[in-house]
C-alpha positions in Angstrom: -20.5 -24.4 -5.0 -20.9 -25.1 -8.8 -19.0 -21.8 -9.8 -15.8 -20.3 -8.6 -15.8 -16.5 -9.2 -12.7 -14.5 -9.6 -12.0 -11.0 -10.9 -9.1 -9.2 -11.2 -9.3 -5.1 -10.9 -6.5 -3.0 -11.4 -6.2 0.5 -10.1 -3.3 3.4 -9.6 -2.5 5.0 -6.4 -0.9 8.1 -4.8 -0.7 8.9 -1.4 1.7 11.8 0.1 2.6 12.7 3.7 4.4 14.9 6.3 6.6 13.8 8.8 7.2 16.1 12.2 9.5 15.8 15.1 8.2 18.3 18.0 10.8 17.1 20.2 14.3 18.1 18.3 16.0 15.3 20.0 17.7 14.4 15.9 17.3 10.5 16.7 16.8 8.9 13.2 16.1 12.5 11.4 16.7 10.6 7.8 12.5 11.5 7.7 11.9 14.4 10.1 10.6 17.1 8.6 10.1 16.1 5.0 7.1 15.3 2.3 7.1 12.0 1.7 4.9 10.6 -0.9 4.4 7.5 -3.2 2.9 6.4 -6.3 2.0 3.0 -7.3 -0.2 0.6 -9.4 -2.1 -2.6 -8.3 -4.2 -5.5 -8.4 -7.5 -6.4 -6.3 -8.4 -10.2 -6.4 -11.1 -10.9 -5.0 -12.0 -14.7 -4.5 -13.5 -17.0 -2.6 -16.6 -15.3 0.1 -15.4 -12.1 1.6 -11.1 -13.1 1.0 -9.1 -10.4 -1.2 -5.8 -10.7 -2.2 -4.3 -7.2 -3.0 -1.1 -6.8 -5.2 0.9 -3.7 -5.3 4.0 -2.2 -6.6 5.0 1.6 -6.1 8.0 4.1 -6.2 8.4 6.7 -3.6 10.0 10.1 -3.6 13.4 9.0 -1.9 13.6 6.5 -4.9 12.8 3.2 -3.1 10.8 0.8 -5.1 9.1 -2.1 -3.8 6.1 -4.7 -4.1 3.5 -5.8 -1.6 1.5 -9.0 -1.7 -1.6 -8.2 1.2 -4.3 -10.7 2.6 -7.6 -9.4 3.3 -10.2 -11.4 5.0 -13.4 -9.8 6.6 -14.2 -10.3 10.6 -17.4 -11.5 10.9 
């Protein structure tokens, strides 16, 4: 392994969703029956064989802010 490849590729997302609560029971209703959405940026790092290391931050539509650090590695 003479070389050691690394890229960095950064990308925006949006992703949106509906909650629903068939029963009416109004356990935990703080997200029954609302849009919920989110919007973010991130980073895709790919390294070493099939491993990715994915970086993320994003706002939501209740406000809520927050940043994800994900693992990726490919079964084989």
């Amino acid at each position: 392994m003479r070389h050691f490849a690394l890229g960095v590729y950064p990308y925006v997302y949006a992703d949106a969703g509906y909650t629903d609560d068939p029963t009416g029971n109004g356990n935990d209703a703080s997200y029954r029956n609302k849009l919920l959405g989110t919007v973010g940026i991130g980073l895709y790092v790919p390294y070493i064989y099939d491993n990715l290391l994915r970086l993320e931050y994003g706002l939501s539509m209740q406000g809520q802010a927050g940043f994800q650090i994900n693992f990726v590695h490919a079964l084989k």
